[in-house]
C-alpha positions in Angstrom: 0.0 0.0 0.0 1.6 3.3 -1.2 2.4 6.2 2.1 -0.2 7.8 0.0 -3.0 5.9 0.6 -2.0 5.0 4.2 -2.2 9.0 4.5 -5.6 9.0 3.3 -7.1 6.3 5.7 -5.5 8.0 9.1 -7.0 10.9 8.4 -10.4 9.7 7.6 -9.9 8.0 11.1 -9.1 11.1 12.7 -11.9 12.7 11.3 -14.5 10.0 12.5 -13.0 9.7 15.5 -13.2 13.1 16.3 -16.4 13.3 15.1 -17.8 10.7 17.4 -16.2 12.3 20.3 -18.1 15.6 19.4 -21.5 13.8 18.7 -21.4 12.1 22.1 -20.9 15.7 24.2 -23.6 17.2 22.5 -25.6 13.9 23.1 -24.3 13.8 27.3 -25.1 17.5 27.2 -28.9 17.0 25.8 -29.3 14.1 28.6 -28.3 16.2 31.2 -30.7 18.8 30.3 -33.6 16.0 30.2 -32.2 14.9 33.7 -32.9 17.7 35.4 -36.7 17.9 34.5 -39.0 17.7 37.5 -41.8 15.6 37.5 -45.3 17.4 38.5 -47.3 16.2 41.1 -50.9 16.7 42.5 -53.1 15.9 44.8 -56.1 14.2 44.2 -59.3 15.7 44.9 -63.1 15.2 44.5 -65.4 17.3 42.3 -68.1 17.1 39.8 -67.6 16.0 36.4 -70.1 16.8 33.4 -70.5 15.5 30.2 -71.9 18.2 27.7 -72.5 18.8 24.4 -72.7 22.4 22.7 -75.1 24.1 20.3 -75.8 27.5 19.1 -79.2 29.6 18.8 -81.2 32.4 19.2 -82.7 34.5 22.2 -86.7 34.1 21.9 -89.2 35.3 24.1 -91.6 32.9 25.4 -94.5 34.3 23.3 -94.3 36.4 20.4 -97.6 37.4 18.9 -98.2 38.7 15.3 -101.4 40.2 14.9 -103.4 41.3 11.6 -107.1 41.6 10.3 -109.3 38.9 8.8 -110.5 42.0 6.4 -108.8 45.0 5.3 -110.5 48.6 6.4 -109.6 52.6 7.1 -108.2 52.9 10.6 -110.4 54.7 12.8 -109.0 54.6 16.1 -105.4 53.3 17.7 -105.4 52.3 21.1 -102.0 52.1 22.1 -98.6 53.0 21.3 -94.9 51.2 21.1 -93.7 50.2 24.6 -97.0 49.9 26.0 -97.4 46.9 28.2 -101.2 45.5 27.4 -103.3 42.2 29.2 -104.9 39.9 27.0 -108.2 41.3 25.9 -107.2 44.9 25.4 -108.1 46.8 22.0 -105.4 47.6 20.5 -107.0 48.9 16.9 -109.9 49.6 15.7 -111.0 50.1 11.8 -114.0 52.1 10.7 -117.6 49.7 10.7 -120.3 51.6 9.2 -121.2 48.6 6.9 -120.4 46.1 9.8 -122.8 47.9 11.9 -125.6 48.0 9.6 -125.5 44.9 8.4 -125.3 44.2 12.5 -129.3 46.2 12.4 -130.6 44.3 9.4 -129.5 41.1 10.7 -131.2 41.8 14.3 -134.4 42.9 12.5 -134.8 39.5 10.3 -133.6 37.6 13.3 -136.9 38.9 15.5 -139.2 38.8 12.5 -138.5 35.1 12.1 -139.2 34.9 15.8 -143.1 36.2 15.2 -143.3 34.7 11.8 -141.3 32.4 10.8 -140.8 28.7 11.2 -138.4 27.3 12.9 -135.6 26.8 10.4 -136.2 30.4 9.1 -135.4 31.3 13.3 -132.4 29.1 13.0 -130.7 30.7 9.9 -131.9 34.3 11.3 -130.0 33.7 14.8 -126.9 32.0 12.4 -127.2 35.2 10.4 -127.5 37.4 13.5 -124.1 35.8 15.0 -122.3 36.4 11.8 -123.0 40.1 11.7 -121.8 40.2 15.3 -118.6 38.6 14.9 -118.1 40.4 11.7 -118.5 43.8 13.5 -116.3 42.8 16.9 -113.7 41.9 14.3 -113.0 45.3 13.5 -111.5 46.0 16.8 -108.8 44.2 17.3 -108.1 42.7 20.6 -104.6 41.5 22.1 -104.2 37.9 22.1 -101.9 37.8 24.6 -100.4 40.1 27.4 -96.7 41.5 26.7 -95.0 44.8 25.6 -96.1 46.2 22.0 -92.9 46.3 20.4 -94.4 47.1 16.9 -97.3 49.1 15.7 -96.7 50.8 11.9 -100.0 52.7 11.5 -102.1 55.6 12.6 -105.5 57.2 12.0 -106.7 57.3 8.6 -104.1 54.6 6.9 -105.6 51.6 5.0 -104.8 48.1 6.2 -104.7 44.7 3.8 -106.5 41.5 5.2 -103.2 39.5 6.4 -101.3 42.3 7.1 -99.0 42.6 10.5 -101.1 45.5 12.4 -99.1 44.8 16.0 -96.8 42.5 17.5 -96.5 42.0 21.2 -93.9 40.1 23.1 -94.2 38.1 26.4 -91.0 38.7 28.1 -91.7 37.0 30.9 -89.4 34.4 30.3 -87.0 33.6 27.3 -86.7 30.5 25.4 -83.2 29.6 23.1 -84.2 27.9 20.0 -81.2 25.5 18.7 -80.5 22.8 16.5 -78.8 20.1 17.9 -76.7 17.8 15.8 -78.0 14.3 14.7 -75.3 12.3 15.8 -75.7 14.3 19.5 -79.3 14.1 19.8 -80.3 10.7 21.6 -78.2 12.2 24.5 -80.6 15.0 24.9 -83.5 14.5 26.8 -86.4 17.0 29.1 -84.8 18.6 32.0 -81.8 18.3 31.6 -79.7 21.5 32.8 -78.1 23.6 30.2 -75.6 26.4 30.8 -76.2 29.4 28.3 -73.9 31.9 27.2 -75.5 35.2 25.3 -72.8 36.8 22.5 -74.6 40.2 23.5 -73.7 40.1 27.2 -70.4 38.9 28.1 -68.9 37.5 31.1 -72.3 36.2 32.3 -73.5 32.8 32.5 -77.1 31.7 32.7 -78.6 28.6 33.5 -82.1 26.7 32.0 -83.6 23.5 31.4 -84.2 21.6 28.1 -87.9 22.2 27.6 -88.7 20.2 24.6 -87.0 18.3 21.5 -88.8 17.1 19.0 -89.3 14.3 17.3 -89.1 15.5 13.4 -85.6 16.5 11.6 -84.4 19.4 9.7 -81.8 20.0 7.0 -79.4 23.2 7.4 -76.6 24.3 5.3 -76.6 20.4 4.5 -76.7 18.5 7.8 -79.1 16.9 9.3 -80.2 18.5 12.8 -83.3 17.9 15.3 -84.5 20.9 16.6 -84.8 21.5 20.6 -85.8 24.5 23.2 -83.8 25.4 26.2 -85.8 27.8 28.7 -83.5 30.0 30.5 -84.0 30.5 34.6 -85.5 34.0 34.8 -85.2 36.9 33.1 -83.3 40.0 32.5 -83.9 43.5 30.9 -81.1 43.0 28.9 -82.2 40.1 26.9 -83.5 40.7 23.2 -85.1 38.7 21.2 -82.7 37.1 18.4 -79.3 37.4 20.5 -77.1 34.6 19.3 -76.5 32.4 22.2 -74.1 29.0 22.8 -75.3 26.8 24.7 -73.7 23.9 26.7 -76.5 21.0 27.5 -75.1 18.7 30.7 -76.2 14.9 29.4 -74.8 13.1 32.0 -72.5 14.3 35.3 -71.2 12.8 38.5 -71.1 14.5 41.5 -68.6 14.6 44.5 -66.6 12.0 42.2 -63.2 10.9 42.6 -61.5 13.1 39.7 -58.0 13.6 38.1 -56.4 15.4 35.3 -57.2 12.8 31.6 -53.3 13.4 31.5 -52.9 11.5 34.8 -54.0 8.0 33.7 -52.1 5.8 31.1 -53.1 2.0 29.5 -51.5 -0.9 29.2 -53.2 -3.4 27.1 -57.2 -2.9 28.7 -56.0 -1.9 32.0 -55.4 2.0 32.8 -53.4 3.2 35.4 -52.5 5.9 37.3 -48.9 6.5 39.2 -48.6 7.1 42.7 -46.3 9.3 44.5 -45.4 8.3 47.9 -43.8 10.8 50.7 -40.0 9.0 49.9 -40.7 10.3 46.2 -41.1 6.4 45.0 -43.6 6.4 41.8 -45.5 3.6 41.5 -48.5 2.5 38.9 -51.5 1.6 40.2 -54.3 0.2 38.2 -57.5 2.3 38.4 -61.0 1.5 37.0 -62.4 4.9 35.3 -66.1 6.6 34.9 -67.1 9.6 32.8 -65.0 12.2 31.4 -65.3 15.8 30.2 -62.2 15.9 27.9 -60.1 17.5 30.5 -61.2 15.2 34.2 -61.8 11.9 34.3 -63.7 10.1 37.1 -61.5 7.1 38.7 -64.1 4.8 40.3 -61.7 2.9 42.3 -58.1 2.8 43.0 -57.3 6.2 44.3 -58.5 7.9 47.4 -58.8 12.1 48.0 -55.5 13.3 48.6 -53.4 10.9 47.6 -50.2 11.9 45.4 -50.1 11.4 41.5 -48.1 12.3 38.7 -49.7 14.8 36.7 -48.2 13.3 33.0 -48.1 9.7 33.6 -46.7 9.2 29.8 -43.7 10.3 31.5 -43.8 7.5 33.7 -44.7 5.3 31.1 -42.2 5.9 28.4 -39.4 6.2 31.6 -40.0 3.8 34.2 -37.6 1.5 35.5 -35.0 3.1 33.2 -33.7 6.6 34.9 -34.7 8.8 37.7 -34.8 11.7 35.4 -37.9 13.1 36.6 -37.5 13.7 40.1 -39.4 10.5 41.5 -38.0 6.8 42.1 -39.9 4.2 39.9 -41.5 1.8 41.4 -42.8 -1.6 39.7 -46.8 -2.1 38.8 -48.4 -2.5 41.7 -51.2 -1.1 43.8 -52.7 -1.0 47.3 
């Protein structure tokens, strides 16, 4: 072999040599860093845990009354005025009955000539007649429907109103209902009465609570999925609600209370069996098996195998990925075990 070559080869070992040598620092150097990394710990505690599902709506009071004419007419008289709080009953608006009212007279005349004259059926289609005519003229007042705030009224004296045409509308804010659509797949976990939480775009930082009130038993379509729609009746009332705030709302399906709970972070499987790791006062980790109950996404319920205020890691992948190989986390590993 010529000095040449020989020349080549030592310094392609020095160079992988030195190499290695350079690799393995930086490597000690990223251990040492991973060494010093302290385990957190917590104690365990009791609390309630809910399961919930979320939808979005809109504020609606509990009645909300349209109210128009069977016949169009003149307005003759208006009653009340925007912001007017009315009982069921009240006129509200009345249109001009000259013809009502004498076709009211000629209709009472016939009905107590048939009376002295007539037969029997002529009597009966007299008093029908006679009925008509008084309906027909009480119909040109009209009358609320329900008690509430008028919170719309576009008319006055002397304008002409279409049969069908919206005259008044009244709100009963006496409570307020949250129309939503709950999705398909989420809907055979909702049920009457269960408790809601409701949050209202319009007012922030407050949280109200209602009930489910009703979900029914026919589907929609909208924007392409498939939805059931449902009512939530909030708990009271407030002066700041309006009608057709967008609201969230967060329905409780199922919950624990007082439960056992810990951090879904906490607890790690092996095969079909979860665990959780135990701290002792020495600092000595060890995995216990625990059996679990519901979850929110963030708590999980541990039915047995831990007590209130006992000592757990926080991560327990760290345990799980470490244990039995370094004391890098601040705790002495223990071997599966339990109580």
């Amino acid at each position: 072999m010529s000095k040449k070559k020989v020349g080549i080869i030592f310094l392609i070992i020095i160079i992988f040599t030195g190499g290695f040598f350079v690799f393995r620092n930086r490597l000690a150097g990223r251990m040492e860093g991973i060494n010093h990394v302290e385990a957190e710990t917590m104690q365990v505690s009791r609390g309630d845990i809910n399961r919930t599902i979320t939808a979005s709506g809109r504020l609606t009071p509990v009645r909300d009354r349209s109210q128009s004419f069977n016949l169009g007419g003149t307005v003759e008289e208006v009653f009340v005025e925007v912001g007017d709080r009315v009982s069921a009953g009240d006129s509200l608006v009345k249109l001009k009955s000259s013809q009502q009212e004498l076709n009211l007279i000629q209709a009472r005349t016939a009905y107590q000539s048939a009376r002295i004259n007539g037969t029997e059926s002529e009597i009966n289609e007299r008093r029908t007649q006679l009925e008509i005519a008084e309906e027909e003229l009480e119909d040109r007042t009209m009358k609320a429907t329900i008690s509430g705030e008028v919170v719309q009224l576009e008319l006055e004296v002397g304008d002409e109103v279409s049969a069908g045409e919206t005259v008044v509308r009244i709100l009963d804010e006496t409570g307020y209902l949250v129309d939503l659509n709950i999705d398909e797949g989420d809907s055979r976990l909702v049920a009457v009465d269960q408790r809601a939480e409701i949050e209202i775009t319009a007012i922030p930082d407050r949280i109200y609570e209602g009930v489910v009130s009703q979900v029914k038993r026919v589907t929609e379509v909208v924007n392409n999925v498939v939805v059931v729609p449902a009512e939530v009746r909030i708990d009271g009332n407030s002066a700041e609600f309006r009608p057709g705030y967008s609201v969230d709302v967060e329905i409780i399906v199922e919950s624990v209370e007082d439960a056992i709970r810990v951090p879904v972070t906490a607890i790690f499987s092996d095969g079909d069996q979860s665990y959780a790791v135990l701290v002792d006062d020495q600092g000595r980790a060890e995995p216990v098996p625990v059996e679990l109950g519901l979850s929110d996404g963030l708590q999980i319920e541990v039915v047995s195998g831990l007590e209130a205020d006992d000592r757990i890691l926080v991560n327990s992948y760290q345990y799980s990925q470490r244990a039995g190989r370094d004391d890098s986390l601040g705790v002495q590993f223990g071997p599966p075990g339990g109580r």
